[in-house]
C-alpha positions as CSV (number, residue, x, y, z in Angstrom):
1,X,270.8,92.7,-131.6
2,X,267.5,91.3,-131.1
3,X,265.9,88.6,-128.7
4,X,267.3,85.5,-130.6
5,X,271.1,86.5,-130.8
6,X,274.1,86.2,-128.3
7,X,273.5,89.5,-126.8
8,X,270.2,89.0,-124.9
9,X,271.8,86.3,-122.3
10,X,272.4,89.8,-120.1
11,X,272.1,90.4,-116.4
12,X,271.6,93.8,-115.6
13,X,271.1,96.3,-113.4
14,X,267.8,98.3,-113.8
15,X,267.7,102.1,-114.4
16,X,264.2,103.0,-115.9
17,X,263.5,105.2,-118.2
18,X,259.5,106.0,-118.1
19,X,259.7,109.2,-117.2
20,X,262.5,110.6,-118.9
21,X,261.9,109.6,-122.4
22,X,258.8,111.8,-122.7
23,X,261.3,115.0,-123.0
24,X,262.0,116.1,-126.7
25,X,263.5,119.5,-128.1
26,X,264.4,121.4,-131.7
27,X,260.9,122.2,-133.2
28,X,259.2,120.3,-136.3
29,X,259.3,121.6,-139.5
30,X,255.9,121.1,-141.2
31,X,256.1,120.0,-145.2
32,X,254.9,122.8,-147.8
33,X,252.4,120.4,-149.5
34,X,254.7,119.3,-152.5
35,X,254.4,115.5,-151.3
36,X,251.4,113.4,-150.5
37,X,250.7,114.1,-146.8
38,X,247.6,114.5,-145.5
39,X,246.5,118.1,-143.2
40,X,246.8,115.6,-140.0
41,X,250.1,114.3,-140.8
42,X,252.2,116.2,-138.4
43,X,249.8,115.4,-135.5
44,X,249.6,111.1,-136.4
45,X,253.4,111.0,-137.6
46,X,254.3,112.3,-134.1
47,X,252.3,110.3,-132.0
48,X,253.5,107.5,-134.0
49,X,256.4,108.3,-133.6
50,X,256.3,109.1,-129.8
51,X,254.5,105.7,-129.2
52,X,257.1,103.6,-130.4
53,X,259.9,106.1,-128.3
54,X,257.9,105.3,-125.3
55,X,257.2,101.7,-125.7
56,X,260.9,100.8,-127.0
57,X,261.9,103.0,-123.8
58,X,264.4,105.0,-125.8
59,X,266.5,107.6,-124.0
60,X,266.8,109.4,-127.1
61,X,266.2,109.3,-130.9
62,X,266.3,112.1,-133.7
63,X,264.7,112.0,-137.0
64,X,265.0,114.0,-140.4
65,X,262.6,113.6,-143.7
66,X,263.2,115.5,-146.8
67,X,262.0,115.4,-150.6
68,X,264.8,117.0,-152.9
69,X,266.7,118.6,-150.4
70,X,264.6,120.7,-148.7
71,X,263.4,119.6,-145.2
72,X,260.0,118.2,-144.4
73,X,260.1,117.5,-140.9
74,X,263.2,116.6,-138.2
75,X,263.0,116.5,-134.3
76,X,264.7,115.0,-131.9
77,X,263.1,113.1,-129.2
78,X,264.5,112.6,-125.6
79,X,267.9,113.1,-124.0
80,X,271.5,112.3,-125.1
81,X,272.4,112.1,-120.9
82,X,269.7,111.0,-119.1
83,X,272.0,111.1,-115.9
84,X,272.3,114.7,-116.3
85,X,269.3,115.2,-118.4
86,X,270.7,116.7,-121.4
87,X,268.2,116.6,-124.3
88,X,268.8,115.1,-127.3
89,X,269.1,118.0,-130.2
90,X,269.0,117.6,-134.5
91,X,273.1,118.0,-133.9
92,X,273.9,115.4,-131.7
93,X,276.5,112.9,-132.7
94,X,274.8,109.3,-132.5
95,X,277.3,105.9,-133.7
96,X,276.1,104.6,-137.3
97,X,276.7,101.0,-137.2
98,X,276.3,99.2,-140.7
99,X,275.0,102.3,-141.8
100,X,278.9,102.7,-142.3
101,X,278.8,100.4,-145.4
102,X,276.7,102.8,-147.2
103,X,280.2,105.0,-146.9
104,X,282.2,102.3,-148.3
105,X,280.2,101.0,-150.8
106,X,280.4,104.8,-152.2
107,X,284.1,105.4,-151.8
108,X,284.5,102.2,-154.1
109,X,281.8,103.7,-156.6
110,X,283.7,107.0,-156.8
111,X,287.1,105.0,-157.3
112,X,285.8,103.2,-160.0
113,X,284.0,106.6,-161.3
114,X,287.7,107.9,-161.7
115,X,289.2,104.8,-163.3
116,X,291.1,103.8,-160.2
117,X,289.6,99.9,-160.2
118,X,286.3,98.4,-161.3
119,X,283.8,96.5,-159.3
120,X,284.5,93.5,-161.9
121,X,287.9,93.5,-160.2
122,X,288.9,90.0,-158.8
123,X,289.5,90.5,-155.3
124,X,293.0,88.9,-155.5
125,X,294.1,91.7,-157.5
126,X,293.8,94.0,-155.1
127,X,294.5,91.7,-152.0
128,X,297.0,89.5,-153.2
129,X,298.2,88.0,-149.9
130,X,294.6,85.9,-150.3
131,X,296.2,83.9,-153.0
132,X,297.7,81.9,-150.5
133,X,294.6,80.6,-148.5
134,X,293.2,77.5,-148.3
135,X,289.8,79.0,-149.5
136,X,289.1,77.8,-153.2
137,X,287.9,80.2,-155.1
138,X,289.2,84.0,-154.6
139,X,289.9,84.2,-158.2
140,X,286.3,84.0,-158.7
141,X,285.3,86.5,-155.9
142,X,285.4,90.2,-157.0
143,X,284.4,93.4,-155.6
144,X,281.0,92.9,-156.7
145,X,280.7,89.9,-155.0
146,X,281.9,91.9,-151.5
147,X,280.0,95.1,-152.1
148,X,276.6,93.1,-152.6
149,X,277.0,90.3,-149.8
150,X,277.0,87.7,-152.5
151,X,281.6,86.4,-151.6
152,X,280.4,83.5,-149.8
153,X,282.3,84.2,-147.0
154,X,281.2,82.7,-143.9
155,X,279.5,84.8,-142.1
156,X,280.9,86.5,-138.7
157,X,283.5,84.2,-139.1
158,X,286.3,86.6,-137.6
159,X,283.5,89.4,-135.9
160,X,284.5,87.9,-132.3
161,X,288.1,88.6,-133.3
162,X,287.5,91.7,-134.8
163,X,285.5,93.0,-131.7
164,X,288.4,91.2,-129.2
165,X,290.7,94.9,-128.7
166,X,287.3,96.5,-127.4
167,X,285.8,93.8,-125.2
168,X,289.0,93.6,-123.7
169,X,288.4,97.2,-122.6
170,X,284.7,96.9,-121.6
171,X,283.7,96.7,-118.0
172,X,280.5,95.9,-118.5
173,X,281.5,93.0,-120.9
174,X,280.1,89.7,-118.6
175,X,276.2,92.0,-118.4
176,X,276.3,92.4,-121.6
177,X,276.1,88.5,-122.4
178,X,279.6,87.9,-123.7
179,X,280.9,84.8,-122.7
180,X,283.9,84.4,-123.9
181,X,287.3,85.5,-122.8
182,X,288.6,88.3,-125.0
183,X,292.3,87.9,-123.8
184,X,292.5,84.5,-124.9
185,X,291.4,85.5,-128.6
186,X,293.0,86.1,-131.2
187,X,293.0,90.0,-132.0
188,X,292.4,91.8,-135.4
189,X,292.4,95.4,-135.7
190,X,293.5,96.3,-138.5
191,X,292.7,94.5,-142.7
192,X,296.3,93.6,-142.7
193,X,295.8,91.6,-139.7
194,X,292.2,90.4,-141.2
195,X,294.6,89.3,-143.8
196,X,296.4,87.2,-142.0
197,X,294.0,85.9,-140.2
198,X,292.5,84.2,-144.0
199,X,296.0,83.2,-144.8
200,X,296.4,81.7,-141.8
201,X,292.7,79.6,-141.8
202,X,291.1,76.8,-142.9
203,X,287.3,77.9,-143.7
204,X,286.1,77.3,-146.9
205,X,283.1,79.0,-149.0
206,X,279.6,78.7,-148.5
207,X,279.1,78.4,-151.8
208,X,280.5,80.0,-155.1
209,X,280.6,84.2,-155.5
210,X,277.6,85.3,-156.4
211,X,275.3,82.1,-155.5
212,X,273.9,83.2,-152.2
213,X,273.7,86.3,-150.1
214,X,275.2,86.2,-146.6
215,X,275.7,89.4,-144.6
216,X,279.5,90.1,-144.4
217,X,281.1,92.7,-142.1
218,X,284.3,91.0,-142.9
219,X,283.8,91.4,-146.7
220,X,283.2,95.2,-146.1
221,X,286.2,95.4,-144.1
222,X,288.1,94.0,-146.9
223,X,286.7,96.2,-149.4
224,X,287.8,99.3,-146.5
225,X,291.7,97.6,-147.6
226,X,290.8,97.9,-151.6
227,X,290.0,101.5,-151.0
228,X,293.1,102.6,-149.3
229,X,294.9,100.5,-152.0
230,X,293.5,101.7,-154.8
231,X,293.2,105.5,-153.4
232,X,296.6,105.8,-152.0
233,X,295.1,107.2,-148.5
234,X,293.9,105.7,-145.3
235,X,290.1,105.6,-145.3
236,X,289.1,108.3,-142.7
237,X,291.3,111.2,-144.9
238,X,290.0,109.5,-148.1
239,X,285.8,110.0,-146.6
240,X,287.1,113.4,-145.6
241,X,288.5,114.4,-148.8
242,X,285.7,113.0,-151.1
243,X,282.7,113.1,-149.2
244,X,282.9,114.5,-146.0
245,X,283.8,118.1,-146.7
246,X,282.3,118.2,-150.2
247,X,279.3,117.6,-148.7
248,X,279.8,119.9,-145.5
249,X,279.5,117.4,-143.0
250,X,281.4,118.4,-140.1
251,X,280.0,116.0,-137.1
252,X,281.2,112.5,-138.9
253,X,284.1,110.8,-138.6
254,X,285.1,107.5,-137.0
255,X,283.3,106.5,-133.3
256,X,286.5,106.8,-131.3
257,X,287.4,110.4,-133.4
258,X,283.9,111.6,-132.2
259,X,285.0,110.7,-128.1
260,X,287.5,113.6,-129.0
261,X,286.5,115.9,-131.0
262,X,282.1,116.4,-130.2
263,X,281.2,117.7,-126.9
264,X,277.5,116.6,-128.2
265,X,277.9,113.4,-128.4
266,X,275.4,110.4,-127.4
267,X,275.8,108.6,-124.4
268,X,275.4,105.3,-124.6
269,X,272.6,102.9,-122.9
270,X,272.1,99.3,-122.4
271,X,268.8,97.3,-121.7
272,X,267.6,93.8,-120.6
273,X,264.9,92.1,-118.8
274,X,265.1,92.3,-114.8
275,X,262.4,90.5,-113.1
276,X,260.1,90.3,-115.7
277,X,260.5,93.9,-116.7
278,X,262.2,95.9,-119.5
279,X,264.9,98.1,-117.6
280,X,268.1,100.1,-119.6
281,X,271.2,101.5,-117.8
282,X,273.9,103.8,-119.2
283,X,276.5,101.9,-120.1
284,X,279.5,104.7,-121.3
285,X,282.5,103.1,-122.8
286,X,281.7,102.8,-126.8
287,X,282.5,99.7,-129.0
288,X,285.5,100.3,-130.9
289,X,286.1,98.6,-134.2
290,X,289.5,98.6,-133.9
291,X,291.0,100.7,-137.0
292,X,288.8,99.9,-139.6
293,X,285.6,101.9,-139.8
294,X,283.8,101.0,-143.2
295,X,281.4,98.1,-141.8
296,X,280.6,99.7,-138.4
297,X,282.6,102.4,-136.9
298,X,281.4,106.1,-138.1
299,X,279.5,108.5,-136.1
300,X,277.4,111.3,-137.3
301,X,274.2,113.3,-136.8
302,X,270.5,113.6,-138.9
303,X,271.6,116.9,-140.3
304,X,274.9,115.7,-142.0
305,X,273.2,112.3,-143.2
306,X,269.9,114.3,-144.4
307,X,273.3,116.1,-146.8
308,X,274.7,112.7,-147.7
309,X,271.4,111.3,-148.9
310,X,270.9,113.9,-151.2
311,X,273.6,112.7,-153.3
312,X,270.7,109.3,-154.1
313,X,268.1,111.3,-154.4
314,X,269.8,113.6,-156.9
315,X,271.5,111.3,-158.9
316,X,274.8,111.8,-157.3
317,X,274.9,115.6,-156.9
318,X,274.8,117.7,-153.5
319,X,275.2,120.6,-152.0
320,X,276.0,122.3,-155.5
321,X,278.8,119.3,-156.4
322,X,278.8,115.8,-158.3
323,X,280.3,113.0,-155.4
324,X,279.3,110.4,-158.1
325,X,277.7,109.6,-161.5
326,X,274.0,108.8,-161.9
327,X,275.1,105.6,-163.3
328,X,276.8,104.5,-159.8
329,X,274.0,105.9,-158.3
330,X,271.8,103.4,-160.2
331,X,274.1,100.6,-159.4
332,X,274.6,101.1,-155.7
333,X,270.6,100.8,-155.4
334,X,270.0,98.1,-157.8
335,X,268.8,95.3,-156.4
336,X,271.6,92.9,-157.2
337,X,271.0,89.8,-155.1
338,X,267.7,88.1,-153.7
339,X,267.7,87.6,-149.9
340,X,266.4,84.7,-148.2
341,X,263.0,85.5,-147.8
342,X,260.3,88.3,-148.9
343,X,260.8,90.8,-151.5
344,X,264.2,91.9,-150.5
345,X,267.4,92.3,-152.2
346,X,270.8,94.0,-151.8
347,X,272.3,96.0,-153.9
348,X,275.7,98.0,-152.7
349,X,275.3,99.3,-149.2
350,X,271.5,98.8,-149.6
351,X,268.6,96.6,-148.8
352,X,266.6,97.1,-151.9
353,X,262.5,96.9,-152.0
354,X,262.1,97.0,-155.7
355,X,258.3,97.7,-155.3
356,X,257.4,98.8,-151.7
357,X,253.9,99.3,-152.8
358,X,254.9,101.3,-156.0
359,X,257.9,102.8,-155.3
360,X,261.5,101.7,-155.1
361,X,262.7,101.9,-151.7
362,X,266.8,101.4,-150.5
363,X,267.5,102.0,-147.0
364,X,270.3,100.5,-144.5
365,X,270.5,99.5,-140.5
366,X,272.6,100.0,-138.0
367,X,273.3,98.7,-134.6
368,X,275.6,98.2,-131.7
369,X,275.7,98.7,-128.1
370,X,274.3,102.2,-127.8
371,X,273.7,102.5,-131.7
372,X,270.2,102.1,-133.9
373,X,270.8,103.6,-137.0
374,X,268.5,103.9,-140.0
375,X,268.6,105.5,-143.1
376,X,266.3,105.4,-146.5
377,X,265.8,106.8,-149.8
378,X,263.3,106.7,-152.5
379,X,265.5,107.6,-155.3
380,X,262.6,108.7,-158.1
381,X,260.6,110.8,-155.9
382,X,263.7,112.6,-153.9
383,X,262.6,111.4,-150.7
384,X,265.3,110.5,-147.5
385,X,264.8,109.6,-144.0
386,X,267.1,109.1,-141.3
387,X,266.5,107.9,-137.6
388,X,269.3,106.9,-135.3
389,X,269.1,106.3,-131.4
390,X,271.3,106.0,-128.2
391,X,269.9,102.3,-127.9
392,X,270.3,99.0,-129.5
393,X,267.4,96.9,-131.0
394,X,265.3,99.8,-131.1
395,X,262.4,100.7,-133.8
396,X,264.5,103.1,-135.9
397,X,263.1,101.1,-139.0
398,X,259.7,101.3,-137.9
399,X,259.6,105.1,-137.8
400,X,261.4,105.7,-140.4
401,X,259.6,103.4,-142.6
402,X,256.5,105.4,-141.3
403,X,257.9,108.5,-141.6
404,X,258.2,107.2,-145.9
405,X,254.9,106.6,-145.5
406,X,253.2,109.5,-144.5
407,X,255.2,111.1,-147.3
408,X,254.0,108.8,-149.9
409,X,250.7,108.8,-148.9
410,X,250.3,105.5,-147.2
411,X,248.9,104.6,-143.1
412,X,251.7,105.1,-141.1
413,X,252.1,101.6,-139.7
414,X,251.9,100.2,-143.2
415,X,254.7,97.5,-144.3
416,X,256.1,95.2,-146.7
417,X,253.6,91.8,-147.4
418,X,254.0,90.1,-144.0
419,X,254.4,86.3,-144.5
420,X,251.4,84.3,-144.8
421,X,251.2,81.0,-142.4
422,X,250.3,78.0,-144.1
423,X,249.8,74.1,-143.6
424,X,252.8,71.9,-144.5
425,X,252.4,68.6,-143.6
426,X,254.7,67.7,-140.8
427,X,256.9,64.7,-142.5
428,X,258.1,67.7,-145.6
429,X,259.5,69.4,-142.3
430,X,261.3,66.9,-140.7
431,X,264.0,66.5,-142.9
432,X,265.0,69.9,-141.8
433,X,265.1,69.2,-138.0
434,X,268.7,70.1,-136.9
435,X,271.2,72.8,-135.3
436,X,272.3,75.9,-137.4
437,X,274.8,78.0,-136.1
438,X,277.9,80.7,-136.4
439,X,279.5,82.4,-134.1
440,X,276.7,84.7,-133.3
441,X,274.0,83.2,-133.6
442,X,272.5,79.9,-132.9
443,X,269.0,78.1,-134.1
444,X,267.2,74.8,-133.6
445,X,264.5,73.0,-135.1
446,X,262.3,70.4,-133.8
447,X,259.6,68.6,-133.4
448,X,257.8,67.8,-130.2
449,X,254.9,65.9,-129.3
450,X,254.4,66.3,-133.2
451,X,254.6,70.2,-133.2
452,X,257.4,72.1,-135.1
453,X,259.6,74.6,-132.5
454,X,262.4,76.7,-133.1
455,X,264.9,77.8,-130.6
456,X,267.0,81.0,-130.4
457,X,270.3,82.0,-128.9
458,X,268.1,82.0,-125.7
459,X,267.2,78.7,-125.8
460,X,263.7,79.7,-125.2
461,X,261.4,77.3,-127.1
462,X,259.0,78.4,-129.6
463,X,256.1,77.4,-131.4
464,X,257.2,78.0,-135.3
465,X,254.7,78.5,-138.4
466,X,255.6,77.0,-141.9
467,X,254.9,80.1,-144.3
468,X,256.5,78.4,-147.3
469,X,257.3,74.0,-147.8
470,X,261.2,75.2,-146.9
471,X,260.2,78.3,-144.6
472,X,259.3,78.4,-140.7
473,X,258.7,82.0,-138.8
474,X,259.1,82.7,-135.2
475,X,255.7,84.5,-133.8
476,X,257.0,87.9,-134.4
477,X,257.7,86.9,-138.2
478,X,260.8,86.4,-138.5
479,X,261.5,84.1,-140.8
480,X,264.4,81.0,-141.0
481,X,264.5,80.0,-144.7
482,X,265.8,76.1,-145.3
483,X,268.7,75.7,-148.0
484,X,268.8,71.8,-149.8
485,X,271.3,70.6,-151.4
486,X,270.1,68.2,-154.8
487,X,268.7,65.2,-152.6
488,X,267.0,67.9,-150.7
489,X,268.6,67.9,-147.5
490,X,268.8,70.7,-145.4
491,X,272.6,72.3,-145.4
492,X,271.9,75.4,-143.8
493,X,269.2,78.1,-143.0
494,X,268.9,82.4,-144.5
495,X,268.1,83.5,-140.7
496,X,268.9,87.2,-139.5
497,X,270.6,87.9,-143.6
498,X,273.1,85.3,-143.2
499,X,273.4,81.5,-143.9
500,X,274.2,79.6,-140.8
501,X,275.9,75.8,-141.6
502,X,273.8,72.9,-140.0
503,X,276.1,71.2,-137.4
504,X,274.2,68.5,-136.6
């Protein structure tokens, strides 16, 4: 997670990775001319790409781009043990993150493809045991509302308790900035026991379904518990059935199934500030989701994923099959919901770009200790890209949004409309001064000697920048969006894709 959140308060021990990162295997595979790349394109992409390896200090990252199928260029950068300086190759097994939703925001498409349930479904129906909560309104929630972020579910409301069974076994747990005690938490490792866990609390809505997008991994754990419902199988046998081997992807499966089964598998790497200085350490035991997989827990590598994006580029055929209709295609990448701030939506297992200058552009993240995952597809012009690296909070988006680019014609380091600062006058901002906070993440707004700060989960403090009358940015852009109720008071803030309550 990045600088503001909980896990950047780390201590650790410094292993640097200069002069290992430089190391790359599998050669590139240079397009034959059928998209817009220019004669230099292999040359810039790859010292673009190299740049941002070497800066981010990576220990290693692979990369695939392809237009309809056929591959325009993949490489993989680095090594997947830097102790014993194994390189990184187009095969190794890297963790996916919240690319993982993409999987289960399919497996519900393809259930309601056969007739099995319908995205219009109320959410009880399928989950009855949440008629009993003291939320208010899961007869209005359905699996729309779930797939597309838009519940209101609080987010990372249970994440601590859904992460407790693996911090319990992580010995590296108190370096990598987690401050509480896992063994006095409540653990949930299963949906049943997410279940529960809603029966058994008192949280209420953010707002009605479908008012306001907040970022959910519980929600897509939920949905994980609607799909062995309405399936009749567990989820892994159900992505192995109906995706997995349809699509011939033999190195994905579940994090923990990977530790078994892949001899190339990722090692896993940490990284902090020591003294001043950027430093990253192997860190080996992998986060474990306990057993639910659909918002975090797959593994896989760039050649199965460049497979599995096919099936949106091709309107839900691959590899010679149909794994869904066009229509669900269309709906998965819709843009159903508008995000806090920019020209971002979500549509089912997407972030959408309706016009990322002229073209329609879905992609998802990913990350984790020892995980940054990215994938994207233009859908109209056939186009995929996926990144993924053996370090969190790395650049994955930034080269594969460049590696779009060079395909589409555009400079490599060329992204959405940045924010634009502007003057608000300092009294319109006051009334937002406060604490926001969930359980992950934590900011402040202030004013001091009549200039506006905001502070992160680091505490640091920060000059802030008004780019809209109910917007403030951090210097690298980031932006914390204000929500008002009627008498325009300040109830919350959009920060990081989820709505964080005002406490105080």
């Amino acid at each position: 997670m990045p600088n503001e959140t909980l896990h950047t308060r780390r201590n650790f021990f410094e292993l640097s990775l200069l002069a290992l990162i430089s190391a790359c295997t599998d050669g590139a595979r240079q397009f034959d001319g059928r998209a817009s790349l220019t004669p230099s394109w292999l040359t810039d992409f790859e010292a673009f790409a190299q740049d941002l390896v070497t800066t981010s200090r990576i220990p290693g990252v692979t990369l695939s781009i392809a237009q309809h199928g056929k591959v325009l260029y993949e490489k993989a950068f680095g090594y997947r043990d830097v102790e014993q300086r194994i390189a990184a190759t187009l095969e190794t097994v890297f963790g996916l993150g919240s690319v993982s939703k993409n999987f289960t925001a399919l497996a519900i498409m393809q259930l309601q493809d056969a007739g099995k349930l319908s995205v219009a479904d109320p959410v009880v129906e399928w989950l009855p045991e949440l008629g009993g909560s003291r939320f208010t309104d899961w007869q209005g929630m359905t699996l729309h509302h779930l797939l597309s972020h838009s519940s209101g579910l609080p987010p990372d409301f249970a994440f601590l308790n859904m992460y407790t069974s693996y911090l319990r076994k992580e010995p590296d747990r108190e370096r990598l900035g987690w401050e509480m005690d896992p063994f006095s938490m409540r653990a949930i490792d299963t949906y049943e026991e997410l279940l529960e866990f809603l029966s058994d609390s008192d949280l209420e809505l953010l707002a009605p379904p479908g008012r306001v997008f907040s970022y959910s991994n519980e929600g897509y754990a939920l949905l994980e518990g609607i799909i062995e419902r309405a399936s009749g199988q567990e989820f892994l046998p159900y992505l192995q059935a109906e995706i997995l081997e349809p699509l011939d992807m033999a190195h994905t499966t579940s994090t923990l199934e990977a530790l078994a089964r892949f001899s190339n598998l990722t090692e896993i790497y940490a990284r902090t500030r020591v003294n001043g200085e950027m430093s990253v350490f192997h860190s080996p035991v992998w986060p474990e989701y306990g057993r639910m997989y659909g918002y975090g827990g797959l593994a896989s590598n760039v050649r199965d994923l460049t497979k599995y994006l096919q099936v949106f580029a091709n309107e839900g055929q691959a590899n010679g099959q149909r794994i869904l209709s066009s229509d669900a295609v269309t709906e998965m990448t819709k843009p159903h919901i508008k995000m806090h701030s920019g020209g971002r939506f979500y549509g089912y297992g997407f972030f959408v770009r309706p016009n990322y200058h002229g073209h329609e552009l879905s992609s998802h993240g990913g990350g984790g200790k020892g995980t940054s995952a990215q994938i994207a597809v233009i859908p109209q012009a056939g186009i995929t890209v996926v990144a993924l690296a053996n370090l969190e909070s790395v650049p994955t988006w930034p080269m594969s949004r460049g590696a779009v680019n060079a395909v589409i014609g555009l400079p490599l380091d060329t992204g959405s409309e940045p924010l634009v600062a502007i003057d608000v006058e300092p009294e319109t901002l006051r009334r937002f001064e406060g604490t926001y906070e969930n359980p992950l993440y934590y900011v402040r707004f202030y004013f001091r000697e009549g200039i506006p700060y905001l502070q992160g989960s680091n505490r640091r403090e920060i000059p802030a920048t008004s780019y809209a009358v109910d917007g403030v940015m951090f210097p690298s852009g980031r932006p914390v969006r204000f929500l008002t109720d009627d008498q325009g008071t300040a109830w919350a803030i959009g920060y990081r894709s989820r709505i964080l309550l005002r406490v105080d």
